[in-house]
N, C-alpha and C positions, 0 to 999 in steps of 0.2 A: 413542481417548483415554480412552473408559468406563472400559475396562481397565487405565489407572493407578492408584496408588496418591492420593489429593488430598487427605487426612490433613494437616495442618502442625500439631506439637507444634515448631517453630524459629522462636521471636517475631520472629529477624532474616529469615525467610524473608517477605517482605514482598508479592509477588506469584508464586504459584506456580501450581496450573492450575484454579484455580476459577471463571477465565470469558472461558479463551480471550482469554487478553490478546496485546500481539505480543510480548512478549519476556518472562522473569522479573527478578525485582528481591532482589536479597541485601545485607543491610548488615552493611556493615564496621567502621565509627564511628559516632560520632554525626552525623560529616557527609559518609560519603562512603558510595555503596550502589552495586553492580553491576548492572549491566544486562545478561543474555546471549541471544543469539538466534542464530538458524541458518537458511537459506536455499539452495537451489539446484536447478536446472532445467536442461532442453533448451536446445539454442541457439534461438531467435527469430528470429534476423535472421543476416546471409550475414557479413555484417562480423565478424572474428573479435575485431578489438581495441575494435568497438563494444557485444559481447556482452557482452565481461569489462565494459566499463565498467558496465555497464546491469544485470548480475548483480551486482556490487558496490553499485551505488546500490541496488539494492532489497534486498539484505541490510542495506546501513543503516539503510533505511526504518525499521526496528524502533525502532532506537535512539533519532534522529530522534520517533517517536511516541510516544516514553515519557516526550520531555523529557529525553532525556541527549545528554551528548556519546561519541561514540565513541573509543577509545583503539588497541585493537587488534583485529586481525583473523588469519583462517586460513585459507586455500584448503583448498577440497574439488573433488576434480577426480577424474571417472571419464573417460577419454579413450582410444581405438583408436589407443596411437602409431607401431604397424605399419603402421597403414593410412593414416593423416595425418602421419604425423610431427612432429617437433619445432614447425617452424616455426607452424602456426596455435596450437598450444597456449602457443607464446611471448608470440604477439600477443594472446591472451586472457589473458594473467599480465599481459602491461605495459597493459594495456586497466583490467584490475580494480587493479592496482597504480597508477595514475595518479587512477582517482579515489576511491580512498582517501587517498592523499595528497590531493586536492581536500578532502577531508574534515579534513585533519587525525588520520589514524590513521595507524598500522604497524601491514604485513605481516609478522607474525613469524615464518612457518612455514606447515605444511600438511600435506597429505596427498594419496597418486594411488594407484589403481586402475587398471587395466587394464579399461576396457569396451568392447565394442560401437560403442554410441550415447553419445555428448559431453556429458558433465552438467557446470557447474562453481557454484560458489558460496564465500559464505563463512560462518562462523562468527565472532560479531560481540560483541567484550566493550566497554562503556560504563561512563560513570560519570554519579550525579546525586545530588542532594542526598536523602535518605533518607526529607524531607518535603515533596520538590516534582517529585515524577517525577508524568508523567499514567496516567491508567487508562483502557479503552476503555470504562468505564461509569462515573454518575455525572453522565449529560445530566439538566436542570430542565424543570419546564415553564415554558414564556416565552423559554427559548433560542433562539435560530437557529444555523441548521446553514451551515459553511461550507465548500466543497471546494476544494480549492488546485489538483488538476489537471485539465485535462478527459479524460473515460470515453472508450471507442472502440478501446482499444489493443487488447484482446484479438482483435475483430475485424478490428483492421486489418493485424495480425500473422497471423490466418488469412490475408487476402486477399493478405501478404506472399508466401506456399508458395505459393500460388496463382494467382502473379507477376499477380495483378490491381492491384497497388498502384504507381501511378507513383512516379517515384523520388523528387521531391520529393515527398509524403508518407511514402517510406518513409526519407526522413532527417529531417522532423519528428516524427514517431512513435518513431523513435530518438532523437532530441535530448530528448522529454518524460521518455521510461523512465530515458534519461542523467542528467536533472537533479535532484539530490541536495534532499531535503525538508528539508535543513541550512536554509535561508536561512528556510523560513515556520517551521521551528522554533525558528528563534533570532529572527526578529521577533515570535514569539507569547510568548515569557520575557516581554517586557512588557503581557503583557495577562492574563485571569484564565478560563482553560478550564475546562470543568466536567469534560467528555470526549474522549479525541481517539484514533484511531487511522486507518492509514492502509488504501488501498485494495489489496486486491492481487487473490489466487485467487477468495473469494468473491464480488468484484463490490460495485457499489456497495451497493447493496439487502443483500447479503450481511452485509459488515461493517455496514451500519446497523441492521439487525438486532439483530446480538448487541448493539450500542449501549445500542438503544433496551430490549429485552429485559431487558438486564442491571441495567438503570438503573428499569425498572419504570413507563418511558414508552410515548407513541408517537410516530411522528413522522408530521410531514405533509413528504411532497418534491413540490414543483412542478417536475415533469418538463423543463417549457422552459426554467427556470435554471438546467436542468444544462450544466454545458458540454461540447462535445463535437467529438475530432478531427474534422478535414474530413475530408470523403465517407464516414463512419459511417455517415448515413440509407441511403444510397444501397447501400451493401453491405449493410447487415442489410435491406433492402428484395427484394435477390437472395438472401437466406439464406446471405450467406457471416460466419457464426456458429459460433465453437468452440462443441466440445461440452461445452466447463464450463461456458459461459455458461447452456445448454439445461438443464443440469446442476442449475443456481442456479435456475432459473426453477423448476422443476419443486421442488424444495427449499422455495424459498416461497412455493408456491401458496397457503396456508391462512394464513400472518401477513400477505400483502399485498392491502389493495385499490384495484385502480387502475381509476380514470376510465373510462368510458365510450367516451368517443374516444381511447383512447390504442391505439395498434394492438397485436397480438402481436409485432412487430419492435421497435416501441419499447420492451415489456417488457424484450424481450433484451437491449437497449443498455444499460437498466438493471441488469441481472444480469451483464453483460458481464466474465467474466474477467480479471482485470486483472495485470500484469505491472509492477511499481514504478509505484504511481499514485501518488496525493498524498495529505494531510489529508483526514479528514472531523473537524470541530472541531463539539462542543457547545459555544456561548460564549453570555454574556450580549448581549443586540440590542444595546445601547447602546454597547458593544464592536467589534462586528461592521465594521461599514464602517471604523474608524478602525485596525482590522489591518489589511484587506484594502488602505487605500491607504497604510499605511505598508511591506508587501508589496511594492506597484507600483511606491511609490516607492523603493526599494533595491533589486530583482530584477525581473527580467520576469516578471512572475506573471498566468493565468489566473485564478485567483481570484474566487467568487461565493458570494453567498449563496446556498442552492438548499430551504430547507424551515425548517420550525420543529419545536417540540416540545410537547409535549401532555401534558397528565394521562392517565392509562393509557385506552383506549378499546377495542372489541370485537377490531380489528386494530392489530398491533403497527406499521405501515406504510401509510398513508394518501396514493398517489399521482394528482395532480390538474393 
């Protein structure tokens, strides 16, 4: 990304790549601004019409954490239809096609390739008002930090390939990646965020980072209010841990300092590669709980507080 150009002489170019935000921001009027973003991956899981969905929900994600609504969408698909044929690549169109309409958007189009290895996603245009879209930077101190889904996916999706994951968890672990960050996005319109972006490649610690970084704070996360899929301990305890997670850790060696008793597996958990995770919200305290249970009260939501935020301190990461 060094290697772009990040210059903006365009006053409507409103967020562009000056700090790894999840999506850009282009205004149209005075009341209407674009949101664009792009996403797409391996398959994850064996289910082909649960993939599309679950590659669909986290090319939302963007939009979702920018504070917009999504409008339309574009398949991207590299796909072996010699070697697979039509039919799973079908059930991955009506997979991503359904919950997009869950959203509220149209599929207008797209695009295929001929590959190998099965990549699909989409290309994500939104809209928001041109003075109330979020930024992933922009946390106070005196905030609290709130995560909407719990971590572990990365992991658990290793231990997927490695048919170590019973099958009730490997259809809760697919229902969380499935569930669209629509509902805590549109329950947070009534509340007043300072920062907010959601979780995905980088990992919790990951994205909190640039957050806190960008924003010229630090934050404190107390490791036990994170929430986290069932049997997480247990596999990152055996080392069955992607190597993005490893990836991350090693990445933020020197912005993070963690407790004494926190093990090196639990580091992982918290670097843990993530595949459509949820919110991480800088909000006001006083704020905080009265989201989270008007959340619970309209969605089934995971939802916690998991850390606060700090005037700038020697490390950008303070976990306890």
């Amino acid at each position: 990304m060094r290697h772009l150009p990040t210059e903006n002489d365009d006053p409507n170019l409103l967020v562009g790549l000056e700090h790894s935000d999840d999506g850009g921001v282009y205004k149209l009027t005075d009341d209407i601004a674009l949101i664009q973003s792009l996403d797409f991956f391996t398959p994850i899981v064996d289910d082909p019409y649960m993939f599309g969905q679950i590659a669909a929900a986290n090319a939302l994600s963007d939009i979702y954490a920018m504070g917009g609504s999504p409008k339309t969408a574009l398949n991207i698909v590299a796909y072996p239809i010699k070697d697979l044929g039509p039919e799973i690549l079908a059930k991955i169109l009506q997979g991503s096609g359904d919950k997009v309409k869950e959203a509220g958007a149209h599929i207008i189009g797209g695009h295929s390739i001929d590959d190998r290895e099965p990549k699909f996603g989409l290309s994500v245009t939104g809209t928001v008002h041109p003075d109330e879209f979020y930024k992933n930077i922009g946390a106070r101190p005196g905030d609290v930090l709130v995560l909407t889904k719990p971590i572990g996916i990365g992991i658990q999706t290793t231990a997927i390939k490695k048919n170590r994951l019973p099958k009730e968890e490997i259809v809760d672990v697919s229902n969380i990646m499935a569930t669209l960050n629509k509902y805590a996005a549109e329950t947070l319109r009534d509340f007043n965020p300072h920062a907010v972006t959601d979780i995905t490649g980088f990992g919790l610690l990951g994205h909190a980072y640039e957050m806190a970084d960008g924003s010229n704070v630090s934050f404190i996360i107390n490791h036990k209010d994170v929430p986290l899929l069932p049997e997480t301990k247990d596999l990152a305890e055996e080392n069955i841990i992607p190597g993005g997670s490893k990836a991350n850790h090693r990445w933020l060696e020197q912005a993070v300092k963690y407790a004494q008793n926190i093990q090196t597996y639990e580091q992982y958990i918290l670097c843990d590669a993530v595949t459509s995770g949820g919110l991480l919200i800088s909000m006001p305290e006083e704020e905080a709980m009265p989201f989270i249970d008007a959340l619970k009260t309209n969605h089934s939501s995971q939802a916690h507080v998991i850390g606060e935020v700090t005037v700038k301190k020697d490390k950008t990461i303070y976990v306890k």
